[in-house]
C-alpha positions in Angstrom: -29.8 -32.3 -8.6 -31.6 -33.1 -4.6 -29.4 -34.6 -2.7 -25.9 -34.4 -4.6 -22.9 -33.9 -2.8 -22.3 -30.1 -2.9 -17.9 -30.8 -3.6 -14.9 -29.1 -1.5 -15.2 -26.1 -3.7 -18.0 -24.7 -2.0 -17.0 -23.7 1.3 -18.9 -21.2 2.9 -17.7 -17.4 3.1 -16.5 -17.9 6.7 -13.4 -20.3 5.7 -12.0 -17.3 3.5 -9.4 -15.1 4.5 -10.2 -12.2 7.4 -7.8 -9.9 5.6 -9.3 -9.4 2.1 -10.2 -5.7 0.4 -13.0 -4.9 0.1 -12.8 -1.9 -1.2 -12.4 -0.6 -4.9 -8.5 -0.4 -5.6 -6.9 2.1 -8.5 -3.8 0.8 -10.9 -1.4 4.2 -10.3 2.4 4.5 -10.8 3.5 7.5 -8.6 7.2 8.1 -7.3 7.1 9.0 -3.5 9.4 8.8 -0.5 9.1 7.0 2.4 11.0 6.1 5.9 10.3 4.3 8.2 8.7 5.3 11.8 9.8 4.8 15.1 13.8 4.8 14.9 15.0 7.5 17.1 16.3 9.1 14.7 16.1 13.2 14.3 14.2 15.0 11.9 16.8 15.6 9.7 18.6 12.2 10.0 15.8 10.0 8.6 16.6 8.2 5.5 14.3 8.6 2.9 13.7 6.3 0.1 12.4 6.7 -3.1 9.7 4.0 -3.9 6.9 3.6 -6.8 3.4 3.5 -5.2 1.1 1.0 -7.0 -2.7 -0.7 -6.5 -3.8 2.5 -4.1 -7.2 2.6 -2.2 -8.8 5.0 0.1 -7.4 1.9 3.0 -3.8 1.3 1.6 -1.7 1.1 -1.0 1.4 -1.3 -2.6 5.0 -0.1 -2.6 7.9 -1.7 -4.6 11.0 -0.9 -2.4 14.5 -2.0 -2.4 14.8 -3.4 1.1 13.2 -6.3 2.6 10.3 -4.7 5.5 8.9 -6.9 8.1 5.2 -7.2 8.1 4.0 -4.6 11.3 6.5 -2.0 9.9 5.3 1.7 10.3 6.4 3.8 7.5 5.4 7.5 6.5 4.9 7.9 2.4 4.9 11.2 0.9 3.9 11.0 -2.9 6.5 13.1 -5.4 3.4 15.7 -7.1 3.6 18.9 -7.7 0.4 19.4 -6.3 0.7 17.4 -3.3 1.8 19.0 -0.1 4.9 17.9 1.5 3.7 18.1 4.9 0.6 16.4 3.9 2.4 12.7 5.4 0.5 9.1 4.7 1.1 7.4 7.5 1.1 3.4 7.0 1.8 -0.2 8.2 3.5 -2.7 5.6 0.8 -6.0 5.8 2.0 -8.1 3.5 5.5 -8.6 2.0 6.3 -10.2 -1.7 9.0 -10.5 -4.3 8.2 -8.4 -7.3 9.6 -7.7 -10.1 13.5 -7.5 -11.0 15.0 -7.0 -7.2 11.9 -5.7 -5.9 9.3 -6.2 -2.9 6.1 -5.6 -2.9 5.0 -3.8 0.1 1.1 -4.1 0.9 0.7 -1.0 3.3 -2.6 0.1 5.2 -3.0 3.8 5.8 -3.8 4.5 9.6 -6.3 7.1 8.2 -7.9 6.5 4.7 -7.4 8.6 1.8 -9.5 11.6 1.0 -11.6 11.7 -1.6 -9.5 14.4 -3.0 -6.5 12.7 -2.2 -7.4 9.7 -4.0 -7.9 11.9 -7.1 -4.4 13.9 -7.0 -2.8 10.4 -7.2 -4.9 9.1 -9.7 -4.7 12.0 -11.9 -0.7 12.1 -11.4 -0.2 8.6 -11.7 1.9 8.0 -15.1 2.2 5.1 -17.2 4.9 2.1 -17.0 
C-alpha cells in the first residue's frame, strides 16, 4: 500500500548489533584444554581445564566451562585429537558469557588468528556426537 506506515519492525540494518557472525558456524562436540593467559604463572604451573568446544568458526568458537570468565579474558585452547598437534595453541578472547546447561557457561571466544582451512576440518571430522 503508498503511503502506509512502514511499523517498528522495520528498522534499518544500522540499529542491529555491531557484533553479529557473519560467518558460517559448524555444530562440533570436541573435548580440549584450555587456561587462561596472562597470569604469571610458569609453564608448568598453568592450570588446565578440560572444556567441550561447541558452535566453531574459522573466527571463534563456544566453550562450556566450569568457572565463571569475564568477558575480555585471554585464554589458549588446545583441542584433545589424536591428530591435532599439541603445540599447535588457539589462542582466544571470551566475548560473551552465558549460563548453559546443568552448571555450565557458555563461553563465546574469538580466535586472534582464524582457523585454517585444514584446521576447521580436523575438528569437524573429530567432533563426536552428544
Amino acid at each position: 500500500m503508498a503511503g502506509s506506515d512502514p511499523g517498528v519492525d522495520t528498522d534499518p540494518v544500522l540499529h542491529l548489533p555491531d557484533a553479529r557472525r557473519c560467518e558460517d558456524r559448524y555444530h562440533c562436540c570436541v573435548k580440549a584444554i584450555f587456561c587462561e593467559q596472562g597470569k604469571g604463572y610458569g609453564r608448568q604451573e598453568k592450570t588446565w581445564n578440560v572444556v567441550r568446544m561447541e558452535d566453531v568458526s574459522v573466527q571463534g568458537v563456544a566453550l562450556l566451562v566450569k568457572s565463571r570468565l569475564a568477558p575480555g579474558t585471554k585464554v589458549t585452547i588446545v583441542p584433545l585429537i589424536p591428530s591435532w598437534s599439541p603445540e599447535c595453541k588457539l589462542n582466544a578472547c571470551i566475548v560473551s558469557l552465558e549460563s548453559g546447561p546443568d552448571d555450565y557457561w557458555r563461553a563465546g571466544c574469538r580466535f586472534t588468528q582464524p582457523l585454517t582451512a585444514d584446521q576447521l576440518n580436523v575438528i569437524l571430522q573429530n567432533s563426536k556426537k552428544r
